[in-house]
N, C-alpha and C positions, 0 to 999 in steps of 0.2 A: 529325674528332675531335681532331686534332693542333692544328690553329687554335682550337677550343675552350678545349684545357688552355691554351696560350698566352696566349689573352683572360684564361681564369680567374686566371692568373699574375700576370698584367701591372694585375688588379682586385685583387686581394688585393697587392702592392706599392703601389698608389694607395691604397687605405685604410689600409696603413700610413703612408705617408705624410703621408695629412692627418691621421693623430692623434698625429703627430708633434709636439713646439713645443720651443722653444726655454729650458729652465729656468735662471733665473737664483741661485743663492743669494750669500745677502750674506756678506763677511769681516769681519765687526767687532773690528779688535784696535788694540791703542797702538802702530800705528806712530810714533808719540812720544808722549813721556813716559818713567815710571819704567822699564817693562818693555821698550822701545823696540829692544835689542837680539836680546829672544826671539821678538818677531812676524816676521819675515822666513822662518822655519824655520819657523813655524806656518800662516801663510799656506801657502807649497810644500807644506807636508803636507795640508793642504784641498783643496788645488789637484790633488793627486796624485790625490787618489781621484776625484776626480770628470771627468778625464782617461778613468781608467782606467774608470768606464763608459760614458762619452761613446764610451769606443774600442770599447765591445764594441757598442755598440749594439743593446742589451738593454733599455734601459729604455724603457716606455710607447712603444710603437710606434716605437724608434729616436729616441725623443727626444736631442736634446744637452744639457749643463749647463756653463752660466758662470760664473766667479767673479766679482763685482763687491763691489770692496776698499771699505770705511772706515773712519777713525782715530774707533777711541774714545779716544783719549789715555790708556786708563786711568785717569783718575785725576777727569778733566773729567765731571761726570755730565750737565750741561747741553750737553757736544761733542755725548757720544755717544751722547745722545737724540736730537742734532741728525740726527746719522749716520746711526741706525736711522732716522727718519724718513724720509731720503731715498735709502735703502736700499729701503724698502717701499712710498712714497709715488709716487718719480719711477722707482726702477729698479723696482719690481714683483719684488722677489724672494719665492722661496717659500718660506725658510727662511733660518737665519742663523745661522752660525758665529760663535759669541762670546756677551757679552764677553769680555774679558779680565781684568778685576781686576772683584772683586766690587761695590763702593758702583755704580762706573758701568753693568754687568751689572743691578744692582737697578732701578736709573734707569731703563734702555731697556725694560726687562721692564715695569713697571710701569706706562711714561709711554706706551709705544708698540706695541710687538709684541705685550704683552697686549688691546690695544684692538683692534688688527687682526686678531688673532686668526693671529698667523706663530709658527711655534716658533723657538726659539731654543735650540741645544746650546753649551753653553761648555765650551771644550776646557782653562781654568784658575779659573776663579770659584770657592775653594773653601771660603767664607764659610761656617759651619753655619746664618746665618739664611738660608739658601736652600733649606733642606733641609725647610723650613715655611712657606714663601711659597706665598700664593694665586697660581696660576699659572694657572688652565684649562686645566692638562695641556698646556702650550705651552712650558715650560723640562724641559729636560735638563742634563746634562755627563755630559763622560766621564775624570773627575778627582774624586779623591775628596772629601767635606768635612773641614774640617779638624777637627772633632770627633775625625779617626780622625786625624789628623794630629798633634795635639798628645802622642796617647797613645804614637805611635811615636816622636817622639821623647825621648818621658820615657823608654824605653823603651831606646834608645838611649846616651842620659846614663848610667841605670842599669847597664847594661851594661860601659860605660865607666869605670866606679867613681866619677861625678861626682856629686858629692851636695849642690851648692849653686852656683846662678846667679844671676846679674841677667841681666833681661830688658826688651829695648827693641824697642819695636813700632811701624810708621808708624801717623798715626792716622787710622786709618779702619776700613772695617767687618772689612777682610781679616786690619790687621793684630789689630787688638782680641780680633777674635773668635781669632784663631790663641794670640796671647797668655796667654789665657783659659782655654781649652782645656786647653794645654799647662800652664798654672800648677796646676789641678786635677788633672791625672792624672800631673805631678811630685810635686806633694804627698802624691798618696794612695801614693806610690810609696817616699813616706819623705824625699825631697830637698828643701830650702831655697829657696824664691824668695826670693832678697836685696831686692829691689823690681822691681814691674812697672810702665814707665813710657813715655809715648809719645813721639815725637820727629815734628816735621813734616818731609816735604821739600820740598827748594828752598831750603835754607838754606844761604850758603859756608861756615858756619863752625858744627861741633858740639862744641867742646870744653864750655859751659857743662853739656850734658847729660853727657858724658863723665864730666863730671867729678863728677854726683850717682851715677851709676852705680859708679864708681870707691870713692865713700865707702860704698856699701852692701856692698861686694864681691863674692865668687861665686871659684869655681874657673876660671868661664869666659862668656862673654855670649851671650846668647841674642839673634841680629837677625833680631827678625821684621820684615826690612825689604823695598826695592825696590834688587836690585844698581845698575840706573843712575841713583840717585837718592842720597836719605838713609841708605839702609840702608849702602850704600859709604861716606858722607861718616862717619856713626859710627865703621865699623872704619877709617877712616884717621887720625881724631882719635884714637883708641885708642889705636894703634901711635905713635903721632906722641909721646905721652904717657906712654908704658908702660904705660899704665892696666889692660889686660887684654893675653892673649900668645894666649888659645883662645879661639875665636869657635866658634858653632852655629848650622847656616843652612840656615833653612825653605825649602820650595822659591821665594820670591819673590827671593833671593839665590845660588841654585843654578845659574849658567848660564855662559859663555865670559866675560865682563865679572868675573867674579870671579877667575881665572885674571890677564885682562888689566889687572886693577885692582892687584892684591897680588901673585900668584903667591909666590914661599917665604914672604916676608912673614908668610904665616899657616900655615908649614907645621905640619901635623898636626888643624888644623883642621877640623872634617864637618858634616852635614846630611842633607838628605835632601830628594827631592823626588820625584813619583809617577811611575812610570814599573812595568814587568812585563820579566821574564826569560821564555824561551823563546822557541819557533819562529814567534810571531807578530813580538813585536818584532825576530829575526832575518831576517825575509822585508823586513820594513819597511822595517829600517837598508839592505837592501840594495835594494832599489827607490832607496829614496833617493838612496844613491850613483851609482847609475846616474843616474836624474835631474839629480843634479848638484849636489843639495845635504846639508847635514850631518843625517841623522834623528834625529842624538843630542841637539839643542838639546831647551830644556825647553819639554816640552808641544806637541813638533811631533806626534809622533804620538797624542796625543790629538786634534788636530784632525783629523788623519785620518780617524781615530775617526769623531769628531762629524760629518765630511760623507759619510762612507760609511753612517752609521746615517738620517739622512736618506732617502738616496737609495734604499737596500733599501726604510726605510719605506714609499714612495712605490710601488715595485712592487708591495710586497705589498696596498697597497692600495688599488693600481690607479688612483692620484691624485697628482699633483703638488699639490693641494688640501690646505694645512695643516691643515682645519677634520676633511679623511678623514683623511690618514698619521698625523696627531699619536698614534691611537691604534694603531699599527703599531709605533711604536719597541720599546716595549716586549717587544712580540712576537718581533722580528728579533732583538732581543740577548740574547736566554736561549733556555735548553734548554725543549724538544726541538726538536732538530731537526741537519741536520747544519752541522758546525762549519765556520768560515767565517776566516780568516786573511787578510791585505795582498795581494794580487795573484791573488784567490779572487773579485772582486765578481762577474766574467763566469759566473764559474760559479754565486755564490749566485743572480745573474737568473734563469738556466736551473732554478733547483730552483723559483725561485717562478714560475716560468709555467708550469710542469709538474703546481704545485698544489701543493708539498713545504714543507718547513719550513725553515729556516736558524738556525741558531746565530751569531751575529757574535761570533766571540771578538776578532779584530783585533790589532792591535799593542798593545794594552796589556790582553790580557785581561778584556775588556769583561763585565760582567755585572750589569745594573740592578736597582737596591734600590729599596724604597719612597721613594718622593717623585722618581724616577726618573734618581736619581743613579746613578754606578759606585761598587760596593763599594771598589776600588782596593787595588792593592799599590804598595811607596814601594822606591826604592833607595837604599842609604845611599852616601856618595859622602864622600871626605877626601882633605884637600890633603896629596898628599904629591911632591917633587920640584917645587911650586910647580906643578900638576896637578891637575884632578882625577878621581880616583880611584873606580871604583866598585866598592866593598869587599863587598856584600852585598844581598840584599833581603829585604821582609817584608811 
């Protein structure tokens, strides 16, 4: 009887094992270009979660999961179709963390992963034309649109007692559409757009814009730009000029380059970028640090986010098969079910092989809306001590 149970032991670990494989997911972010400084923090935070169920080995009969990086440049839509491509094509991933900035997120989506039929979660793409893109149920994020973005920070302004801007936007779909947004629900709000106008980057020299900017006036400038790009080149020509003294700065200028670009330079200056308060993002920040790097960069823990919701997806539905989970995400990241936080995945496995529910609230308090975006909460954040400062959320 005893050499029985042992055979039965020793069959039942062999079939776990061959239904075991090896899952690849892709990283698609701007390791250069504009955003170039916030993909390194974003990458780790992807990386992290899918560590941590590789470690529990929990998922699909003890499968593993690998991260395999690509530069979408952000900005390049023709890279970082290249990217996805050979992300899907030659590495055979199952899914894909990213884009990162919207027009080239639109690109890959469009040109590729919707043809292969791989999801793609972007843990910053916050375009509102993505929010009504034909996808086949194959895009996510876990970062709000900017639709709600623009409002909070009219919002904001108002708050502030600022009742008149000028606004400058890189031109593209990120920054347009953020510009746009916010110029509508400033207005309804009772405040003055001085003029709304676009700036490219890549240029050494912005005074010429500065200086149209400068003649329309404003209390203060609106940069809906890229901190290591154009959006910096503006607020230096700025200051360089006197032209403006208060800057306001959407989450695409919200990160340690902004700090390292000005620091007092713009003290008193703020913005906002998405991110959640409580014990989800406190378990985060601190896995983080253990790990070894900063959780506070922008949009790391969204990526977390975005590969922990994958990878639940996939248990729950019993497929590493984008064609099955795709329609799991949804599932994993809303009620009912029990609530699920940063350093919880081993245990969200165990409720769903048990046949139970899971809630993924996560580190940024995750909870998907129609078209299968996150609702999202924003922290307001101001340079004070040539720092920045996180004064609040909403």
């Amino acid at each position: 009887m005893k050499n029985f149970l042992l055979a039965t032991a020793a069959g039942a670990l062999m079939a776990g094992a061959a239904g075991a494989e090896e899952i690849k997911l892709g990283i698609s972010l701007g390791f250069t270009g504009p955003l170039e400084s916030m993909a390194p923090a974003m990458q780790q935070g992807a990386e992290l979660a899918m560590k941590e169920v590789t470690d529990s080995g929990l998922l699909l009969d003890g499968s593993t999961v690998t991260a395999v990086t690509g530069d979408s440049t952000c900005i390049d839509a023709a890279a970082a179709t290249a990217t996805v491509e050979r992300l899907i094509a030659s590495e055979g991933v199952k899914g894909i963390i990213g884009g990162m900035c919207s027009g080239e997120t639109i690109a890959s989506l469009e040109n590729v992963a919707k043809a292969n039929g791989v999801v793609m979660i972007s843990p910053s793409a916050t375009s509102p034309a993505l929010s009504t893109i034909e996808d086949d149920g194959l895009f996510f994020r876990t970062s709000p649109s900017d639709a709600r973005q623009g409002q909070v920070m009219a919002d904001i302004l108002s708050d502030r007692g600022i009742t008149s801007v000028a606004v400058t936007y890189t031109n593209n779909d990120y920054g347009k559409g953020l510009a746009d947004s916010f110029q509508a629900a400033f207005q309804e709000a009772g405040g003055s757009v001085t003029v709304n106008s676009a700036h490219d980057d890549g240029k050494a020299d912005y005074s010429a814009e500065v200086a149209a900017l400068a003649a329309a006036g404003g209390e203060a400038l609106v940069v809906a730009g890229y901190v290591d790009q154009g959006g910096s080149g503006v607020v230096r020509a700025s200051l360089d000029t006197g032209a403006f003294e208060t800057f306001v700065f959407p989450d695409g200028m919200v990160g340690n380059a902004l700090e390292a670009n000005f620091g007092s330079e713009i003290e008193g200056s703020f913005g906002q970028n998405p991110a959640a308060e409580g014990p989800g993002r406190d378990a985060y920040l601190a896995m983080a640090e253990e790990a070894g790097f900063d959780g506070t960069g922008a949009f790391s823990a969204e990526a977390y986010d975005a590969a922990a919701l994958i990878l639940l997806a996939m248990a729950k539905s019993g497929s590493s098969d984008p064609a099955t989970y795709k329609d799991s995400i949804m599932e994993v990241s809303n009620a009912p079910g029990e609530e699920i936080l940063p350093g919880q995945l081993a245990r969200a496995l165990e409720i769903i092989a048990e046949g139970g529910d899971v809630d993924y609230v996560g580190a940024t308090a995750v909870e998907m809306v129609g078209g299968g975006e996150s609702a999202g909460s924003y922290r307001e954040v101001q340079i004070t001590d040539g720092k920045l400062e996180v004064v609040g959320y909403r």
